[in-house]
The first five atom37 places (N, CA, C, CB, O) and aatype in JSON, in Angstrom:
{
  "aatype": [20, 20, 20, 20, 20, 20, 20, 20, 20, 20, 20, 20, 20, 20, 20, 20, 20, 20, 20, 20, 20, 20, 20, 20, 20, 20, 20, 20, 20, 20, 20, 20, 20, 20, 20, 20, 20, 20, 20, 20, 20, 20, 20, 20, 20, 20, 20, 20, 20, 20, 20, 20, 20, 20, 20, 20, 20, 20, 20, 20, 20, 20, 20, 20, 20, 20, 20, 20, 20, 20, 20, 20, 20, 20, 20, 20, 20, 20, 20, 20, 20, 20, 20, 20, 20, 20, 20, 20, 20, 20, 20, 20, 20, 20, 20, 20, 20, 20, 20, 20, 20, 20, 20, 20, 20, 20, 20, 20, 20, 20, 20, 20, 20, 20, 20, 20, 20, 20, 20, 20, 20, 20, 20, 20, 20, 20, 20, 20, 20, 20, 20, 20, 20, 20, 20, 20, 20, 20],
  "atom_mask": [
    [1, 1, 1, 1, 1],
    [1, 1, 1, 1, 1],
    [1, 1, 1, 1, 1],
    [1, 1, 1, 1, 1],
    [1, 1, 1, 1, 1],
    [1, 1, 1, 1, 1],
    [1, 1, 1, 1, 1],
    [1, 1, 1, 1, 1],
    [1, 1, 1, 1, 1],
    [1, 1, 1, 1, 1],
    [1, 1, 1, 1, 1],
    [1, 1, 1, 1, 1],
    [1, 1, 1, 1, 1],
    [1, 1, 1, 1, 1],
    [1, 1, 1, 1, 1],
    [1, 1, 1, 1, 1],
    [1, 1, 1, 1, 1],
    [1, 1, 1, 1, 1],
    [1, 1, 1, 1, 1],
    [1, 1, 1, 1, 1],
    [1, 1, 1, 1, 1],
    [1, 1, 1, 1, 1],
    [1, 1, 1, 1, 1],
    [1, 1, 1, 1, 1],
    [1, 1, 1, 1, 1],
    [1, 1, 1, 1, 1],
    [1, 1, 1, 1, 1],
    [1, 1, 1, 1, 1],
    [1, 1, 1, 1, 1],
    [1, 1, 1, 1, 1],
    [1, 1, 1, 1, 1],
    [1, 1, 1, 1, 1],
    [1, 1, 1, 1, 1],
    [1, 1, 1, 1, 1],
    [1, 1, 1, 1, 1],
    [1, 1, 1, 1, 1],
    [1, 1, 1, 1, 1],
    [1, 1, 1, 1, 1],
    [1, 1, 1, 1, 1],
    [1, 1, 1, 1, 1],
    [1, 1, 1, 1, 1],
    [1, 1, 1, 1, 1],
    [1, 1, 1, 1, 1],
    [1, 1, 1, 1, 1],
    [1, 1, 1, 1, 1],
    [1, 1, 1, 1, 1],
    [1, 1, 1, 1, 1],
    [1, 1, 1, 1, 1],
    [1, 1, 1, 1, 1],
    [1, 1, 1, 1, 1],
    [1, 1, 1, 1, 1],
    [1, 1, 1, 1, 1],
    [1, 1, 1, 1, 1],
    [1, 1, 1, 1, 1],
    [1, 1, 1, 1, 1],
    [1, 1, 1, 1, 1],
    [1, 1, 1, 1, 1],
    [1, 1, 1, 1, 1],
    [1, 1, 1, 1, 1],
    [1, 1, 1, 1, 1],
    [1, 1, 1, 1, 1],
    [1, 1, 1, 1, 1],
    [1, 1, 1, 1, 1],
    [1, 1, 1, 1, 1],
    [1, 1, 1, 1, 1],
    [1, 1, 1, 1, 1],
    [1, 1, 1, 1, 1],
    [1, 1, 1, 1, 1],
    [1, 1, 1, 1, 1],
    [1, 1, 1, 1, 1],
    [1, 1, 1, 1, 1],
    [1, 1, 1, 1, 1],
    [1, 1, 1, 1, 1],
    [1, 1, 1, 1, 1],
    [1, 1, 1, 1, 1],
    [1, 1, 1, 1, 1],
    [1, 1, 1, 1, 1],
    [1, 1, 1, 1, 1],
    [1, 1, 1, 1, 1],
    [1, 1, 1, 1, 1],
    [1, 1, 1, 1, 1],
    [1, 1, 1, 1, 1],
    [1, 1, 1, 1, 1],
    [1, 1, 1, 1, 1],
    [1, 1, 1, 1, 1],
    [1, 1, 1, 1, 1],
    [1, 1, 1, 1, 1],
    [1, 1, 1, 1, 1],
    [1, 1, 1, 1, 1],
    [1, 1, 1, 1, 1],
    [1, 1, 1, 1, 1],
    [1, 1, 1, 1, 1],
    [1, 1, 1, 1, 1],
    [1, 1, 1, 1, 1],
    [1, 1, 1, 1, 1],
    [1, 1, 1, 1, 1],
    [1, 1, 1, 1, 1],
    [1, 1, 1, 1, 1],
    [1, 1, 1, 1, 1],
    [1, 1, 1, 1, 1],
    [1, 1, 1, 1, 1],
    [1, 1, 1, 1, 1],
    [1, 1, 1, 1, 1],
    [1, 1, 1, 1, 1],
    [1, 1, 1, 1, 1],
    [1, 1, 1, 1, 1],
    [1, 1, 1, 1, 1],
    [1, 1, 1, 1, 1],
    [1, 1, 1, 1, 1],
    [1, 1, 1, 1, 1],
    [1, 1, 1, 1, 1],
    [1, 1, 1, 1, 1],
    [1, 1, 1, 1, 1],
    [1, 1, 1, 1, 1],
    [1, 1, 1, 1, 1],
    [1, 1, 1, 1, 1],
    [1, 1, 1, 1, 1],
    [1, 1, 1, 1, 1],
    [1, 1, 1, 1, 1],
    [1, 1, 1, 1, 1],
    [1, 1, 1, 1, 1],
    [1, 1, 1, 1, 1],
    [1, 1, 1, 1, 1],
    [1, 1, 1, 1, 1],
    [1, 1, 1, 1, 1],
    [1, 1, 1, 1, 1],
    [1, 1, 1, 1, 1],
    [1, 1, 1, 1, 1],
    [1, 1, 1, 1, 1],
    [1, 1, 1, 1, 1],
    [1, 1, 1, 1, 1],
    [1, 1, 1, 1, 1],
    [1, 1, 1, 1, 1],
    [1, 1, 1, 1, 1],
    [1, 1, 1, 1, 1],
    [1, 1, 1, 1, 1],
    [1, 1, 1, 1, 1],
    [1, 1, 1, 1, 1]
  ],
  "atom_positions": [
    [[11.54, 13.85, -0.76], [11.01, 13.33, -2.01], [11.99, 12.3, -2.56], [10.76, 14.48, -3.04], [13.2, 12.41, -2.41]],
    [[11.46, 11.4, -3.13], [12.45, 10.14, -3.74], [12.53, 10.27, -5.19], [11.85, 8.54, -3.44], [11.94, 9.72, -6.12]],
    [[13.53, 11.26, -5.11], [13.98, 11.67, -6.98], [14.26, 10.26, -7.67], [15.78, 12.79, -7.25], [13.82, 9.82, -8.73]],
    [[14.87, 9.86, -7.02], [15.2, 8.21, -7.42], [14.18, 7.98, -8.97], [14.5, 6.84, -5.79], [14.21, 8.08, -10.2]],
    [[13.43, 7.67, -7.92], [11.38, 7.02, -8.43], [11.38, 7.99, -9.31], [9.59, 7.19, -7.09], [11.47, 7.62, -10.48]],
    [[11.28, 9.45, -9.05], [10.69, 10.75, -10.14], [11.36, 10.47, -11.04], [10.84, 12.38, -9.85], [10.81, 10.69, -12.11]],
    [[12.93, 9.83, -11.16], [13.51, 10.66, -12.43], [13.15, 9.54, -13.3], [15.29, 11.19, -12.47], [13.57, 9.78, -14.43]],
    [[12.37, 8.06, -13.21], [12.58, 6.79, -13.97], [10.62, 7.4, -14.49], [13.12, 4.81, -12.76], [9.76, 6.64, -14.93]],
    [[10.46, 8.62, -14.28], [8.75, 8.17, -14.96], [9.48, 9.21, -16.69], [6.52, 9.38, -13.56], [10.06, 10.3, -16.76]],
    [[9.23, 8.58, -17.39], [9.3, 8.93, -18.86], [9.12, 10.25, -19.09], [8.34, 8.25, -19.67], [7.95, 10.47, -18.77]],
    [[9.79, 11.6, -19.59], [9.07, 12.56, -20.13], [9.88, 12.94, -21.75], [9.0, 13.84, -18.94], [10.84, 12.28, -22.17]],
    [[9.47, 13.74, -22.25], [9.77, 13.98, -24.0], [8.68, 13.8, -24.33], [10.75, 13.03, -24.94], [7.8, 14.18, -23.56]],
    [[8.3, 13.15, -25.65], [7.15, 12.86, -25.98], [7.22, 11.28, -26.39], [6.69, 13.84, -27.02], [7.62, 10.55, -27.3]],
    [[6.37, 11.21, -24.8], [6.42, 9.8, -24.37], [5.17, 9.02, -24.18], [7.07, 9.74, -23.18], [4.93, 8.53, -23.08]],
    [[4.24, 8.85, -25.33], [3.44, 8.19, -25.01], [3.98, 6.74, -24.83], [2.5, 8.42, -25.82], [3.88, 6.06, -23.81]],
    [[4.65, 6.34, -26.16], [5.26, 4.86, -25.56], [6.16, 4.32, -24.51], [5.85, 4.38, -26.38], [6.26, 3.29, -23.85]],
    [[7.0, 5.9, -24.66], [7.77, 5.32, -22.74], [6.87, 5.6, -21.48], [9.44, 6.4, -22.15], [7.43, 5.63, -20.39]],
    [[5.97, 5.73, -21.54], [4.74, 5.95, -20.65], [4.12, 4.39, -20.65], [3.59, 7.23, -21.33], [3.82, 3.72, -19.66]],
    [[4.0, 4.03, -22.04], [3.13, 2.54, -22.07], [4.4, 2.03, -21.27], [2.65, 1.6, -23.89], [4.08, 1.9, -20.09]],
    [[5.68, 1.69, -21.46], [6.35, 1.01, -21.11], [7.04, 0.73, -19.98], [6.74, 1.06, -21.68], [7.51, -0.3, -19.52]],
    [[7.01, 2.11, -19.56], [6.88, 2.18, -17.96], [5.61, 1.62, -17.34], [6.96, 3.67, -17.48], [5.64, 1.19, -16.19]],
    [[4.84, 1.62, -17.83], [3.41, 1.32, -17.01], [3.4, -0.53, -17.01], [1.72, 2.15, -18.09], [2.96, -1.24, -16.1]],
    [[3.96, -0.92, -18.17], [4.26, -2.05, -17.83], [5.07, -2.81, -17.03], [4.36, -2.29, -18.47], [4.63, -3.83, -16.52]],
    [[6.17, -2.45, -16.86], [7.19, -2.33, -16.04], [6.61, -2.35, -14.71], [7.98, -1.17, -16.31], [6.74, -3.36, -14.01]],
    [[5.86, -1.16, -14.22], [5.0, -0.79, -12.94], [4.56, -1.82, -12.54], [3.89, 0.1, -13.05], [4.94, -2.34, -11.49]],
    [[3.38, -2.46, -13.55], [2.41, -4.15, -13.08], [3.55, -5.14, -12.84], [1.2, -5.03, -14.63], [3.25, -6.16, -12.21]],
    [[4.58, -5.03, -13.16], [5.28, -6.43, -12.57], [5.37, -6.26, -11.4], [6.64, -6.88, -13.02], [5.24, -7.38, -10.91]],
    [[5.55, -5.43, -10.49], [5.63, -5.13, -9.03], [4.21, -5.41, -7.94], [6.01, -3.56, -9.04], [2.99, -5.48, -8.07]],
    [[4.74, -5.46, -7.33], [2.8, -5.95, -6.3], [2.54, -4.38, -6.2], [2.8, -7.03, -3.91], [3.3, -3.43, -6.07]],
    [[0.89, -4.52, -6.34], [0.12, -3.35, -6.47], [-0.88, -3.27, -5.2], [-0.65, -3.38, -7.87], [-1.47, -4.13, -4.56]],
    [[-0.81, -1.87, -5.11], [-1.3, -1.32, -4.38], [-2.59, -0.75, -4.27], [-0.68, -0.79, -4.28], [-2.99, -0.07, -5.21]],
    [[-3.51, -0.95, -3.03], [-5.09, -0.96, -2.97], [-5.24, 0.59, -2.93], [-5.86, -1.84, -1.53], [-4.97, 1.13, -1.86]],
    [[-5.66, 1.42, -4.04], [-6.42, 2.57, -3.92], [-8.1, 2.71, -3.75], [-6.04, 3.19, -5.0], [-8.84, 2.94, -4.7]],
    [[-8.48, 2.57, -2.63], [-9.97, 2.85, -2.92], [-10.04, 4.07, -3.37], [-10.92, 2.74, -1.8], [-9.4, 5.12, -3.27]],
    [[-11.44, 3.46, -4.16], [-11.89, 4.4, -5.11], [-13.93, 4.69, -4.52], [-11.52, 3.51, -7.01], [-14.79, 3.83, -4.28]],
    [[-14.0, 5.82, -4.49], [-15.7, 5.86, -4.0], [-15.96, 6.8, -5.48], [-16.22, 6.93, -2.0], [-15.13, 7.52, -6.02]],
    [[-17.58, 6.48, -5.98], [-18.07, 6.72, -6.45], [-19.38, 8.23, -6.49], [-18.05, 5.7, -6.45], [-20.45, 7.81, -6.03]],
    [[-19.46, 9.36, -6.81], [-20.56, 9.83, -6.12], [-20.98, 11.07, -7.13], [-20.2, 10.25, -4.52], [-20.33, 12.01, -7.58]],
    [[-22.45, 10.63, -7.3], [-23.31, 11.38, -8.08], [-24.21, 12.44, -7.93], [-23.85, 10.76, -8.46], [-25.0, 12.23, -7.0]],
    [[-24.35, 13.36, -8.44], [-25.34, 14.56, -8.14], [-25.93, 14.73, -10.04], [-24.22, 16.34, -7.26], [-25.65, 14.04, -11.03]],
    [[-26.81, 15.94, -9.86], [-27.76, 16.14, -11.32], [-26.48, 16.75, -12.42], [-29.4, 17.62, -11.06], [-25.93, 17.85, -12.35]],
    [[-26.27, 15.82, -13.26], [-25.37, 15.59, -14.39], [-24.36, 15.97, -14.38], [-25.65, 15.9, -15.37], [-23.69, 16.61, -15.19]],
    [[-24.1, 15.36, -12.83], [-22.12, 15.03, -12.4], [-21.83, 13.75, -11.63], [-21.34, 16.35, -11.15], [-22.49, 13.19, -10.75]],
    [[-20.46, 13.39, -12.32], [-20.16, 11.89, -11.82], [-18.37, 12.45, -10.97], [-20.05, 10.36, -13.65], [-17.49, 13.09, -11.55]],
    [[-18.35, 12.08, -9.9], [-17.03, 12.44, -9.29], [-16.34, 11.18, -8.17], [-17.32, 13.94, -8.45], [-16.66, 10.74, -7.07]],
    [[-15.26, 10.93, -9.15], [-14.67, 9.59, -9.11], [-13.62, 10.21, -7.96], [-14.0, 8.87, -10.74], [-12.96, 11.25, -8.09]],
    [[-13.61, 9.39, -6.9], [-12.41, 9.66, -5.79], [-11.61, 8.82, -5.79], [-12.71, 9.75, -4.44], [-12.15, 7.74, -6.01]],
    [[-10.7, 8.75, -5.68], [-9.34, 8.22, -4.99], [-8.34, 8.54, -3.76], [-8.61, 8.32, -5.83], [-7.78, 9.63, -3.69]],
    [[-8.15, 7.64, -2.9], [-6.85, 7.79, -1.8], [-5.73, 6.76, -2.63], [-7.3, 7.09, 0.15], [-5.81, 5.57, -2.9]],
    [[-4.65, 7.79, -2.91], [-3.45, 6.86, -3.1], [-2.18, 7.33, -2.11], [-2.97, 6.91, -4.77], [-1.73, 8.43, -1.77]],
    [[-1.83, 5.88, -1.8], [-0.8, 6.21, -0.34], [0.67, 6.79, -0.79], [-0.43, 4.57, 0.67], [1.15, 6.41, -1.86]],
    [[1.24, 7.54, -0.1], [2.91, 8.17, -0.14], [3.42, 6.78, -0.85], [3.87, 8.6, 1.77], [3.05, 5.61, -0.71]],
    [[4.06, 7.15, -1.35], [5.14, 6.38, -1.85], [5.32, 5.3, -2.98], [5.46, 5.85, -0.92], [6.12, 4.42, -3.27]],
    [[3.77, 6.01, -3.62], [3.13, 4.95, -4.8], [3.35, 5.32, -5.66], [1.87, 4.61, -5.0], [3.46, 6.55, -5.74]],
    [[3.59, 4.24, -7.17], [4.0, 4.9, -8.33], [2.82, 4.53, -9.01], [5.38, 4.52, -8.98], [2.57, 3.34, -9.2]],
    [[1.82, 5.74, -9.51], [0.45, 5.25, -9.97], [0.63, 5.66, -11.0], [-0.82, 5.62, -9.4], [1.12, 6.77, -11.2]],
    [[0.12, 4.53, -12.31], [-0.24, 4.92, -14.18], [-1.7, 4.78, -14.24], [0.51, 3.63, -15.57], [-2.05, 3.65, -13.89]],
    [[-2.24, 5.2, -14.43], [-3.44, 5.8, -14.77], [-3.8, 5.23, -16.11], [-3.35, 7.31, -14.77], [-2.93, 4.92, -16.92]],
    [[-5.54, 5.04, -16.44], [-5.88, 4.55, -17.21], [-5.81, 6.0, -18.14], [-7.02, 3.71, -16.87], [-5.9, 7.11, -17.62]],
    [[-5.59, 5.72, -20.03], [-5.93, 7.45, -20.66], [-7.25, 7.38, -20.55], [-5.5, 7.96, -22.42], [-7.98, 6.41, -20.72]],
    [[-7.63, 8.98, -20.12], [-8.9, 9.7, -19.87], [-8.81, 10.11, -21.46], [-8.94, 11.06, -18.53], [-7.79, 10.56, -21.99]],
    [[-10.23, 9.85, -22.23], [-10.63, 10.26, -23.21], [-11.05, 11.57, -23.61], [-11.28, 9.65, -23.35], [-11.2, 11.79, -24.81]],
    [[-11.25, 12.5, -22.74], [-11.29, 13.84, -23.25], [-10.79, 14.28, -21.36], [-13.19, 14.47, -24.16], [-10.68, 13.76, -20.25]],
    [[-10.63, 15.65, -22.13], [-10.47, 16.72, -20.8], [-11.57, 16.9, -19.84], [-10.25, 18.18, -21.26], [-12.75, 16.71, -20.15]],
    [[-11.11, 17.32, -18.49], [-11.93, 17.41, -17.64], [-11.15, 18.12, -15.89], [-12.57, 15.85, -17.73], [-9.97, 18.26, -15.55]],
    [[-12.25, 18.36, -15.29], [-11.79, 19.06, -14.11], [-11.33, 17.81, -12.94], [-13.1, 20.12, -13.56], [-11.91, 16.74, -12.81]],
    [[-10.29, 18.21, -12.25], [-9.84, 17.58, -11.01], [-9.64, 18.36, -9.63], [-8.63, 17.01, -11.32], [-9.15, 19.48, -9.78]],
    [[-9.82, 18.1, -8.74], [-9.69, 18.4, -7.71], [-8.92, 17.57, -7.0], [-10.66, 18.61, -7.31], [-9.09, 16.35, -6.92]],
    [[-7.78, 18.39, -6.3], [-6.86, 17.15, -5.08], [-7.42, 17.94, -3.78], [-4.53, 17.12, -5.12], [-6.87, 18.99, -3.42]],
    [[-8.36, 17.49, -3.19], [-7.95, 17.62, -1.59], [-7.65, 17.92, -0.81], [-7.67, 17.43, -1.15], [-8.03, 18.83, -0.06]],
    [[-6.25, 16.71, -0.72], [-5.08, 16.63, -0.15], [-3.76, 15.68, -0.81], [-5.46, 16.22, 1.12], [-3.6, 14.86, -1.71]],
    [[-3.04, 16.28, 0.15], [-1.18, 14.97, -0.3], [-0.55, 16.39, -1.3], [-1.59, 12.54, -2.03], [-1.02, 17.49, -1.59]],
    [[0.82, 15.6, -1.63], [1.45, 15.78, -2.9], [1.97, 14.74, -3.89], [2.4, 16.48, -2.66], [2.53, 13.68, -3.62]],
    [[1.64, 15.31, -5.21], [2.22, 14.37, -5.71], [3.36, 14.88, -7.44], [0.83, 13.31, -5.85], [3.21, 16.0, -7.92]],
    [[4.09, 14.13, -7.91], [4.67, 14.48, -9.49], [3.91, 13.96, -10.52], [6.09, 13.91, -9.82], [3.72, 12.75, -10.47]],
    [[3.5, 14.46, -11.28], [2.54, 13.88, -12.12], [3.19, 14.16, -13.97], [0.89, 14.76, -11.67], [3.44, 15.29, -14.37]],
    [[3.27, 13.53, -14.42], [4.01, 13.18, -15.66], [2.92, 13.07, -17.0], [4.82, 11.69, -15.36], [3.01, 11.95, -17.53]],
    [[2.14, 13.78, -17.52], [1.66, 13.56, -18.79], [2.23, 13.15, -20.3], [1.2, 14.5, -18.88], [3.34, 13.55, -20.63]],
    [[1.5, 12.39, -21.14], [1.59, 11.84, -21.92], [2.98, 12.78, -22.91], [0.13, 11.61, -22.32], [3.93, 12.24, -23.49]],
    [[2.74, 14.04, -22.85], [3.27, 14.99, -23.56], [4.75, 15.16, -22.92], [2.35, 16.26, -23.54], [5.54, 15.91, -23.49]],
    [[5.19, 14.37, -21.55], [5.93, 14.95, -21.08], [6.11, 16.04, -19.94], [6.16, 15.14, -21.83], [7.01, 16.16, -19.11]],
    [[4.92, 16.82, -20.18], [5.13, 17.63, -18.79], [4.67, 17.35, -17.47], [4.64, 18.77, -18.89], [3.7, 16.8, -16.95]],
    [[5.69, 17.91, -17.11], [6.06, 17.18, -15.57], [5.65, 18.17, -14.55], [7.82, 16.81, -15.29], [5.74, 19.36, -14.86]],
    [[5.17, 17.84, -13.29], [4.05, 18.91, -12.51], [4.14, 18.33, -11.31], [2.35, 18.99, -13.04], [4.34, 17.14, -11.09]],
    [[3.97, 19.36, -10.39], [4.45, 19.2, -8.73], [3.49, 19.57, -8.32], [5.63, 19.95, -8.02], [3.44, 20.77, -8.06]],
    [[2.23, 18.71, -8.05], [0.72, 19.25, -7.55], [0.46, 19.06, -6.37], [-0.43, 18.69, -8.15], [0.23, 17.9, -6.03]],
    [[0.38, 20.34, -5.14], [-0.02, 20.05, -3.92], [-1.15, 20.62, -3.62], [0.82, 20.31, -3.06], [-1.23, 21.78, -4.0]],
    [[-2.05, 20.18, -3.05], [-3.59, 19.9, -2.34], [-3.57, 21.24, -1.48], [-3.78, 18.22, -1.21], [-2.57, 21.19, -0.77]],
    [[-4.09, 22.1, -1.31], [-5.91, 21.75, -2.31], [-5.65, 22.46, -3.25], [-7.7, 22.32, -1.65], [-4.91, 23.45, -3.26]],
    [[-6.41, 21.89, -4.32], [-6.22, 22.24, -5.66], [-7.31, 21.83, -7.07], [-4.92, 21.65, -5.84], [-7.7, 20.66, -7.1]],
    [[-7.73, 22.65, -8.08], [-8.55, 22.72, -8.75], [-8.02, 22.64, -9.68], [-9.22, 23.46, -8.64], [-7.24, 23.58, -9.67]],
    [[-7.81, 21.65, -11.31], [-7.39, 21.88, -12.29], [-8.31, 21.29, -13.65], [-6.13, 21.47, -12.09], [-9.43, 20.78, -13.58]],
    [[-7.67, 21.48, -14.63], [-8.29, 20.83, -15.62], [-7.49, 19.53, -16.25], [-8.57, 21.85, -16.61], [-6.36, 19.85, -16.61]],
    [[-7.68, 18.76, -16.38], [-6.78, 17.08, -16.57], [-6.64, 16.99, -18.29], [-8.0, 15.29, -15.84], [-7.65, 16.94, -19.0]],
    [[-5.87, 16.98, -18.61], [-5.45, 16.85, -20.33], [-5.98, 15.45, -20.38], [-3.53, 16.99, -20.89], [-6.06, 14.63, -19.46]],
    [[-6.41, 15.29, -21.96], [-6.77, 13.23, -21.94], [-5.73, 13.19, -21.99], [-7.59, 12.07, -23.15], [-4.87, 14.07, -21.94]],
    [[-5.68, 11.65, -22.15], [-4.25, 10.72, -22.41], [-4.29, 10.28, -20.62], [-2.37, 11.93, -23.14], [-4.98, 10.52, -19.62]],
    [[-2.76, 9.28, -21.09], [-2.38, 8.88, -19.57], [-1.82, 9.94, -18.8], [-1.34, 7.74, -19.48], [-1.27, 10.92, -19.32]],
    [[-1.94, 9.79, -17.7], [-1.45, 10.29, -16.51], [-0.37, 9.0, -15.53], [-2.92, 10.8, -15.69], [-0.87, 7.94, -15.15]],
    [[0.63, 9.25, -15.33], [2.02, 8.55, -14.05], [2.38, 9.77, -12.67], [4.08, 8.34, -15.19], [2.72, 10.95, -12.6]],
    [[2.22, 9.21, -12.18], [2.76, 9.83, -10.68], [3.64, 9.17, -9.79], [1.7, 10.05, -9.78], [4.02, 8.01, -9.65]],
    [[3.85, 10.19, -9.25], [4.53, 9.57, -7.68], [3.67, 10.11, -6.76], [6.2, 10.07, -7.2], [3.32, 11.29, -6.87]],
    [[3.23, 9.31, -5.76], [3.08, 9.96, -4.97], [3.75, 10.33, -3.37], [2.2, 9.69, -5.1], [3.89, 9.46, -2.51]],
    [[4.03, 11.42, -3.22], [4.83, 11.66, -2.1], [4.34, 11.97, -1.16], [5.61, 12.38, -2.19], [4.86, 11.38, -0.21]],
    [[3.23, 12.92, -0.75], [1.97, 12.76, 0.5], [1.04, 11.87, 0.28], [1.1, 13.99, 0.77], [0.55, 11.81, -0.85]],
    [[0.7, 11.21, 1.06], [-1.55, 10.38, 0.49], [-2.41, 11.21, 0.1], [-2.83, 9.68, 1.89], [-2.78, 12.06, 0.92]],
    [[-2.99, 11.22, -1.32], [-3.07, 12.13, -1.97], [-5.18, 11.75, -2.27], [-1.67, 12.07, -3.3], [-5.43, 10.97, -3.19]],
    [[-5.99, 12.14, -1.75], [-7.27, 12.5, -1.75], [-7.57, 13.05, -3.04], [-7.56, 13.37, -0.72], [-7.52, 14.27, -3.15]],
    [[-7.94, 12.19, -4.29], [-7.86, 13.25, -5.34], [-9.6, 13.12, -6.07], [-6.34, 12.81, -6.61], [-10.3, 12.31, -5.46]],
    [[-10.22, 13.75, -7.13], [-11.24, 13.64, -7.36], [-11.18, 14.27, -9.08], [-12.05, 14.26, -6.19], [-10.93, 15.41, -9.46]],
    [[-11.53, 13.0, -9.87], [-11.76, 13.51, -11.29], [-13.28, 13.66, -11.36], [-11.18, 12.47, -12.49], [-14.06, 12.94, -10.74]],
    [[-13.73, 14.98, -12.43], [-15.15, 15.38, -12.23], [-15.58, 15.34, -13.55], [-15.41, 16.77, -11.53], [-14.88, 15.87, -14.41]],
    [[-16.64, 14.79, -13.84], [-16.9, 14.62, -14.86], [-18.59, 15.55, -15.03], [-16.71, 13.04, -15.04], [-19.12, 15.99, -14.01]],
    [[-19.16, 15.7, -16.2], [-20.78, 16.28, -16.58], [-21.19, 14.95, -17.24], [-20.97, 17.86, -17.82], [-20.85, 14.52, -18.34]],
    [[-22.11, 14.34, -16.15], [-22.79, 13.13, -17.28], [-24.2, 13.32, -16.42], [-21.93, 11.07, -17.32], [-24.42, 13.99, -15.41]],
    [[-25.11, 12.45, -17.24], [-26.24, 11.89, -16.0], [-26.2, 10.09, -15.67], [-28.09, 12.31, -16.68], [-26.95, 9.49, -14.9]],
    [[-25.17, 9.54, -16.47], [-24.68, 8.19, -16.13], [-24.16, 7.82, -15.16], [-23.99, 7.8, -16.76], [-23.03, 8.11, -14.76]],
    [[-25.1, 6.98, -14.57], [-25.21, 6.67, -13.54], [-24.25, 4.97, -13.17], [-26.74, 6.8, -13.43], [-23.96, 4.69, -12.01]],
    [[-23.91, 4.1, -14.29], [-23.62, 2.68, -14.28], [-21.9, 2.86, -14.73], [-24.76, 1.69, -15.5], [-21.29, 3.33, -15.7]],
    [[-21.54, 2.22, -13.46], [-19.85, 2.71, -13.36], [-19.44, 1.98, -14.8], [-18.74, 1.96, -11.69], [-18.63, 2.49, -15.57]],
    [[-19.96, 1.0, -15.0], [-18.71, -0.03, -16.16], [-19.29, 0.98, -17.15], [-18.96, -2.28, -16.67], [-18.48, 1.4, -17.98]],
    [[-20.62, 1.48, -17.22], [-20.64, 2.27, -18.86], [-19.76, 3.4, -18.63], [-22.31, 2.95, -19.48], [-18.81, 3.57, -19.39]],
    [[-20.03, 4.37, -17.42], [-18.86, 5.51, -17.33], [-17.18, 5.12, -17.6], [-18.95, 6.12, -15.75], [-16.37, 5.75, -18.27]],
    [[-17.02, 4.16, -17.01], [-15.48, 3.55, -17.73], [-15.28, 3.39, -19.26], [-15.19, 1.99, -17.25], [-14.37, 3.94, -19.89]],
    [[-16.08, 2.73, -19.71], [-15.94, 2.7, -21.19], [-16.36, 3.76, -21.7], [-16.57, 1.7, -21.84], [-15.7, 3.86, -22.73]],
    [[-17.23, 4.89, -21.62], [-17.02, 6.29, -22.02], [-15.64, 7.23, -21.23], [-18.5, 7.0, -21.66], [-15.0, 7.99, -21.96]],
    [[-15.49, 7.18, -20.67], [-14.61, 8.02, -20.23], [-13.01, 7.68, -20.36], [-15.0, 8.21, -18.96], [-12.09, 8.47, -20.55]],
    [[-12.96, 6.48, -20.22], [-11.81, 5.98, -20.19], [-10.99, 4.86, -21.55], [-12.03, 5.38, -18.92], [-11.81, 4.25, -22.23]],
    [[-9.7, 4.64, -21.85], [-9.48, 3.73, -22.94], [-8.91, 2.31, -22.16], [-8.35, 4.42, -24.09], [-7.91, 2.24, -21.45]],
    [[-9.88, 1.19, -22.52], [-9.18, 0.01, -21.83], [-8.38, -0.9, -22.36], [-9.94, -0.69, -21.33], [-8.15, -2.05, -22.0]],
    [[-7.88, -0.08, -23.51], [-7.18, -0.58, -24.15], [-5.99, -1.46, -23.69], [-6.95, 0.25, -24.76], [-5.3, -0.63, -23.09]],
    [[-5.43, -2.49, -23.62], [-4.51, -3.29, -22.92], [-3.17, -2.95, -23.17], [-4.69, -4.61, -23.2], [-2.84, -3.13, -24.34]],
    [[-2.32, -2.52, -22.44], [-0.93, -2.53, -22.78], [0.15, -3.13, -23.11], [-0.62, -2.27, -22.3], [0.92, -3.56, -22.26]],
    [[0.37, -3.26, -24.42], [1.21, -4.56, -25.13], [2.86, -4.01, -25.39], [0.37, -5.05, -26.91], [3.4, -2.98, -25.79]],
    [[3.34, -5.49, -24.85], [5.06, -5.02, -25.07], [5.06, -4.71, -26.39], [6.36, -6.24, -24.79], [4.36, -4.87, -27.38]],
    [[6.22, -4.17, -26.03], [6.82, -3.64, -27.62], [7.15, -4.7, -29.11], [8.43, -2.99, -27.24], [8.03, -5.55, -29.27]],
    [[6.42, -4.38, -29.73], [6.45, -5.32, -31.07], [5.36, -6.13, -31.25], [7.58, -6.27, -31.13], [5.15, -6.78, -32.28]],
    [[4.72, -6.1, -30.36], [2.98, -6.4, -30.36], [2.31, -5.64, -31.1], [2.21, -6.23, -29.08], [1.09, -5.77, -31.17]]
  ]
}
């Protein structure tokens, strides 16, 4: 594991060292996570593959909800600070706010949502804040 990486993701109560790390993050070249989409009767379940060795910030999820990993491992850092060593397979419930990771295996993960919305950009703007991340003093 590359403590290195783990020990620079923000915890305390860090929503702004979370924004500010996440900014920090985009100056670096970014990395292609596909993402697949897939629907059943009033569930939307958003996938992701993110590769070893990625430092992923996450958009904040607007309310709580269930996740499933798969596979991989990864450190996962919430808004609040707590810090979590999640290895696959695994079932949880996702706090809103942002989410930061590392990831240390390729990590197969799946946020699950109850909708019957079907149109990804409206599920983003319900589910998610796109709010833009502004340096400090903005």
């Amino acid at each position: 594991m590359n403590t290195e990486v783990t020990e620079q993701i923000p915890t305390g109560v860090a929503t702004g060292r979370l924004n500010a790390f996440a900014l920090e993050v985009l100056k670096h070249p970014q990395v292609d996570c596909p993402v697949t989409h897939h629907f059943g009767p009033s569930i939307y379940i958003r996938e992701v593959v993110m590769p070893a060795g990625t430092v992923v910030v996450g958009k904040p999820h607007k309310t709580e909800h269930m996740c499933n990993m798969i596979s991989g491992r990864m450190i996962v850092v919430n808004e609040d600070g707590e810090r979590m060593d999640v290895v696959a397979p695994c079932v949880f419930m996702a706090k809103k706010g942002r989410k930061t990771a590392y990831i240390i295996e390729t990590v197969r993960f799946q946020n699950i949502f109850s909708t019957d919305e079907t149109d990804i950009a409206k599920l983003e703007d319900m589910l998610v804040d796109n709010t833009p991340l502004l340096e400090e003093g903005e």
